[in-house]
C-alpha positions, -999 to +999 in steps of 0.1 A: -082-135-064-083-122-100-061-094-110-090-081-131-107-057-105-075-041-098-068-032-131-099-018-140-094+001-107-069+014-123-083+022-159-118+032-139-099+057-117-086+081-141-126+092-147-127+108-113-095+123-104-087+163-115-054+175-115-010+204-102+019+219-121+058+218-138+077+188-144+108+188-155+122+160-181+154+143-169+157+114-150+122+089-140+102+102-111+093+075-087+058+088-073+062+081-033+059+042-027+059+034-060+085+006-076+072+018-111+087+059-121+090+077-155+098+109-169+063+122-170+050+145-199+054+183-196+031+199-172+027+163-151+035+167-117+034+135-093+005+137-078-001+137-036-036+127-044-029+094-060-002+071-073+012+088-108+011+119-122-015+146-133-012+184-148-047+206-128-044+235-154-054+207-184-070+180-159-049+149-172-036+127-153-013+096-150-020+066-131+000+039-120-007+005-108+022-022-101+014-059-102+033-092-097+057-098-122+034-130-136+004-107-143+014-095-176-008-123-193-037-119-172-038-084-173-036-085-210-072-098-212-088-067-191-072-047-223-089-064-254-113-039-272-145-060-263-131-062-228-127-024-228-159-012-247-179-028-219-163-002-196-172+027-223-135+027-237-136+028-277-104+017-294-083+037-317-052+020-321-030-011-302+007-021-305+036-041-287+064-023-281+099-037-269+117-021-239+149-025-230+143-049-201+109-061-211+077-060-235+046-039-236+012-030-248+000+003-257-037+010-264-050+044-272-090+048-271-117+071-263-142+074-240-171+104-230-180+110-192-205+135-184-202+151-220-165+156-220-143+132-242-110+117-230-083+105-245-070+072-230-035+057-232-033+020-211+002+012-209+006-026-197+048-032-193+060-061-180+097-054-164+120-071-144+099-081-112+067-068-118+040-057-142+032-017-144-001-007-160-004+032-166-035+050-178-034+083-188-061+109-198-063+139-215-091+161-219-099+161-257-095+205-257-060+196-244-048+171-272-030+198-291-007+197-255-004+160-254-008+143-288-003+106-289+037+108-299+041+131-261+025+106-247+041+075-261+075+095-255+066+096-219+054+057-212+088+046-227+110+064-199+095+036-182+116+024-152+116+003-121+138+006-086+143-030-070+134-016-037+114+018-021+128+037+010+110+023+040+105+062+048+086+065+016+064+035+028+061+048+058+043+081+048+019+062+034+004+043+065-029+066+078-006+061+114+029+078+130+051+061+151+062+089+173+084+071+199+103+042+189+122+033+217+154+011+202+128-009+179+131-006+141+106-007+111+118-030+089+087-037+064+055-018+057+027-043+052+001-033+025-010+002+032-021-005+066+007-021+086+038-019+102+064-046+113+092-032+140+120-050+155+147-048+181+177-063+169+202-066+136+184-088+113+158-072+093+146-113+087+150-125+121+120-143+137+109-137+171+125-169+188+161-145+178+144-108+184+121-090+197+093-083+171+063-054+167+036-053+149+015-020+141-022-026+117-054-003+113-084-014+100-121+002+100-145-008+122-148-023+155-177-027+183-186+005+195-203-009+229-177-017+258-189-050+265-183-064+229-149-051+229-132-079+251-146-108+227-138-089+196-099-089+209-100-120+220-108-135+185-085-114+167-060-131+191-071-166+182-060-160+145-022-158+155-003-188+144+032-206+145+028-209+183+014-242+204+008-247+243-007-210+236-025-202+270-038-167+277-024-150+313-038-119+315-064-094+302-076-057+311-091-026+296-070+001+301-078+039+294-050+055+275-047+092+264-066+103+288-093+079+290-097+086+250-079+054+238-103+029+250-076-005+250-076-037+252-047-058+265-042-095+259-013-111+275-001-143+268+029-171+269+036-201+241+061-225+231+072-213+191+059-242+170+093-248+151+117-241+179+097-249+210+116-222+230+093-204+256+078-170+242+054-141+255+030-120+234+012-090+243-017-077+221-032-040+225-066-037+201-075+007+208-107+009+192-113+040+180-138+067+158-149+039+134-110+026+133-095+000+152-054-005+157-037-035+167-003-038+185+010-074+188+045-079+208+062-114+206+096-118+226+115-150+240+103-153+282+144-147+288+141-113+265+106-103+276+112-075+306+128-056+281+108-063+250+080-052+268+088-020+282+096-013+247+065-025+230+047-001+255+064+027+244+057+023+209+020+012+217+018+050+234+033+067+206+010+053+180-012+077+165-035+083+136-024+110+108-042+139+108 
């Protein structure tokens, strides 16, 4: 898929965000999740509202956007000044800069939304293992604050952290694990998943340990007899298994009989190893949300696997 979208997500975004209060100019702040930090201007506060930075007394903002490390050239053509006039963006100025570990473009341009002019910086750096594209915005009132060389100043703190806590990725998922019970997270998929495991190797496969996985998505049949079908071909899309025959399946009523759940159980032969394995999937459908659990064990690991899988499938549970 074309990087394009995304990065005029990113450009587009700064029109309808507002603003929150000191930051203090030291070392790069990494805005939680993010691989991209810097030492933001005066005023800029990371923001809880989106990833970067923004300052609610003057209504700028800072927003940050990290790409694969081979997007540089791609995204480069969303920033040309026909490219950008299309989306309302005039250009003022455009240069390449040199960083220490990379290269970068800086355009500055203007643009008016609902009567009020902005002031744009897009700030397309490419760094070691990924591209960062920041756009900032300042109210034109508020250019006496943040004049072209603060912002430039800013942009070139410009740094990048080879990995983020799993905590901070954690926080982010729109679910909690609240009981664990010996397994692990050991990657945050996306925005939307989790992937737990029950042993020492964060890169082990399931044929070695016990593995968990934890994804939301929106939607879902809201009439009971739909449900069973709808898990069932969610089910169908696992892979890397063969000799993969169903065993079991019930609707269970969890929380009270206000987790409506479906549970799929399963045994298969792993398609590289052929060692006998178990899975168990749990689809709770939800208020216009649906969460899938999926628990893969070896058969001579699976007693125990399993009472742990259920444990975390019980203390799954949306953020409020």
């Amino acid at each position: 898929m074309s990087l394009r979208p995304l990065v005029f997500c990113a450009l587009l975004a700064t029109l309808m965000v507002g603003p929150v209060g000191p930051a203090r100019a030291a070392d790069p702040v990494f805005p939680t999740g993010s691989h991209i930090g810097f030492v933001p201007p005066p005023g800029f506060v990371a923001s809880k509202r989106f990833p970067g930075f923004e300052n609610v007394e003057t209504a700028s903002s800072m927003i940050l956007l990290t790409l694969p490390g081979d997007a540089f050239t791609e995204a480069q053509g969303t920033l040309t000044a026909e490219a950008l006039k299309q989306h309302g963006i005039a250009e003022v100025s455009r240069e390449t800069l040199m960083l220490p570990n990379g290269r970068a473009v800086l355009v500055i341009g203007t643009e008016t939304e609902s009567g009020q002019k902005f002031r744009r910086w897009m700030f397309l750096a490419r760094v070691p293992e990924a591209t960062a594209l920041a756009t900032v915005s300042v109210p034109e009132p508020h250019l006496g604050t943040y004049p072209d060389g603060v912002i430039k100043t800013s942009l070139l703190t410009i740094a990048a952290r080879a990995t983020v806590p799993i905590d901070e990725l954690l926080s982010l998922v729109p679910f909690k694990l609240d009981e664990l019970s010996g397994l692990r997270p050991v990657q945050v998929l996306g925005s939307a998943g989790v992937m737990l495991t029950a042993g020492p190797s964060d890169a082990a496969g399931p044929t070695e340990q016990p593995m968990f996985v934890v994804t939301i998505a929106p939607g879902g049949p809201e009439q009971a007899d739909a449900r069973a079908n709808f898990a069932r071909n969610l089910f169908a899309g696992l892979s890397d298994f063969k000799d993969l025959r169903i065993v079991s399946t019930d609707m269970l009523r969890l929380g009270g009989g206000l987790s409506p759940t479906h549970e799929l159980q399963a045994e298969a032969n792993d398609a590289k190893s052929n060692r006998p394995v178990k899975l168990v999937q749990w689809v709770r459908f939800g208020s216009g949300v649906v969460i899938r659990m999926v628990g893969i064990a070896r058969a001579d690991q699976w007693s125990s696997a399993f009472t742990q899988f259920r444990a975390v499938r019980d203390g799954v549970a949306l953020r409020e």
